[in-house]
N, C-alpha and C positions, 0 to 999 in steps of 0.2 A: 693705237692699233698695232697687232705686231704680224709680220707676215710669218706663214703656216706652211708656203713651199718651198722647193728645192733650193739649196745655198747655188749659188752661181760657179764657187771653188768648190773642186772635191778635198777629202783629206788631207792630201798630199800640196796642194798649194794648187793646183796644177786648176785653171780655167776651164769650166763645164760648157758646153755650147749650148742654151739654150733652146727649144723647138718651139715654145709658147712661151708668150709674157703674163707677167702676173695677171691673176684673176680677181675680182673683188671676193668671189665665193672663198679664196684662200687667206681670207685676212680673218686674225683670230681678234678676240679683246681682253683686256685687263681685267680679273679678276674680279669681284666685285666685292669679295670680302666682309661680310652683314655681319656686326659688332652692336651690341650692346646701346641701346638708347632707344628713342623717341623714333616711333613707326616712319621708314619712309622706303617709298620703290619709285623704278624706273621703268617705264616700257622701253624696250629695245625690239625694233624692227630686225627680219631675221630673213633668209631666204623662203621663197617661198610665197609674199605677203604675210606669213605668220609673226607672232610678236612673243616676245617672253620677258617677262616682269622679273625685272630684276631686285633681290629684297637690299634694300642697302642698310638701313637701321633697322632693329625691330626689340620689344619688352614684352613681347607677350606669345605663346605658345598656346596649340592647341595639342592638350594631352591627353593619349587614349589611356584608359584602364582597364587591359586584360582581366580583374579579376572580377569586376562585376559588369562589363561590356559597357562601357560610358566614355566619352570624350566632354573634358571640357576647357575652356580658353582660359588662362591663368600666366601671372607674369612671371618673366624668368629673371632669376636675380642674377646668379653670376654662373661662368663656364668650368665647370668643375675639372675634365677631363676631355684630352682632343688625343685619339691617337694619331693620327694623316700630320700631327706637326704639333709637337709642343709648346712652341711660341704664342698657338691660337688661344691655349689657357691665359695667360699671360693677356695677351691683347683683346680676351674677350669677340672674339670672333666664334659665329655659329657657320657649321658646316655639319655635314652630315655624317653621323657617326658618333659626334659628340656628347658629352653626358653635361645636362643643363639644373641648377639647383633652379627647384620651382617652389611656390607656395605649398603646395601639395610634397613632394619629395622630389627625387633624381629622377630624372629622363633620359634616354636615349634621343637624337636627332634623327628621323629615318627620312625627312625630306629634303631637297636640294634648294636651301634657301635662296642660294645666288641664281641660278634657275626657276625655281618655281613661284619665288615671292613669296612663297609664305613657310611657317615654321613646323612644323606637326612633329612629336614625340610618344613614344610609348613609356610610360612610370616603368620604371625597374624597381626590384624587391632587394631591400639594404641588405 
């Protein structure tokens, strides 16, 4: 868990007097980073009572196809292209944005896997 409020020093070194103490609302988390493999999620409790499925592994995408209006679920073999971080090609990590080689052709990522749990893509045209 990392905290998400005010440093206690300001810039200068110099001691901030705090008014309130930390909150649990202010605590962030670790990344979750969904890479390549064998389907797996986690529910994470949120404020709220709401919950968000976190995707942690995933081989399989659901691809829409603008040119004849169809979606279907097909597996992604490897991370072809990441612009948010070059490494993510490399380590095979899916994030949003990214261009995914599939059965069918190259994909766009338009969903937020670490958030939403799952994969969804639209085929892009070679």
């Amino acid at each position: 868990m990392q905290y998400q409020g005010r440093s206690k020093r300001k810039f200068t070194g110099g001691r901030r007097i705090a008014s309130k103490g930390k909150r649990k609302s202010e605590l962030g988390r670790e990344a979750a980073d969904p890479h390549l493999d064998e389907t797996r999620r986690k529910n994470v409790d949120t404020l709220g009572g709401n919950r968000k499925v976190r995707l942690l592994r995933c081989n399989v995408a659901n691809v829409a196809d603008p040119s004849n209006n169809t979606t279907r679920q097909v597996s992604i073999e490897t991370v072809v292209d990441n612009e948010s971080n070059k490494h993510y090609v490399r380590r095979n990590i899916l994030s949003r944005g990214g261009i995914v080689k599939t059965d069918i052709g190259n994909a766009r990522i338009t969903s937020r896997p670490g958030q939403d749990g799952v994969v969804n893509a639209v085929l892009i045209k070679e």
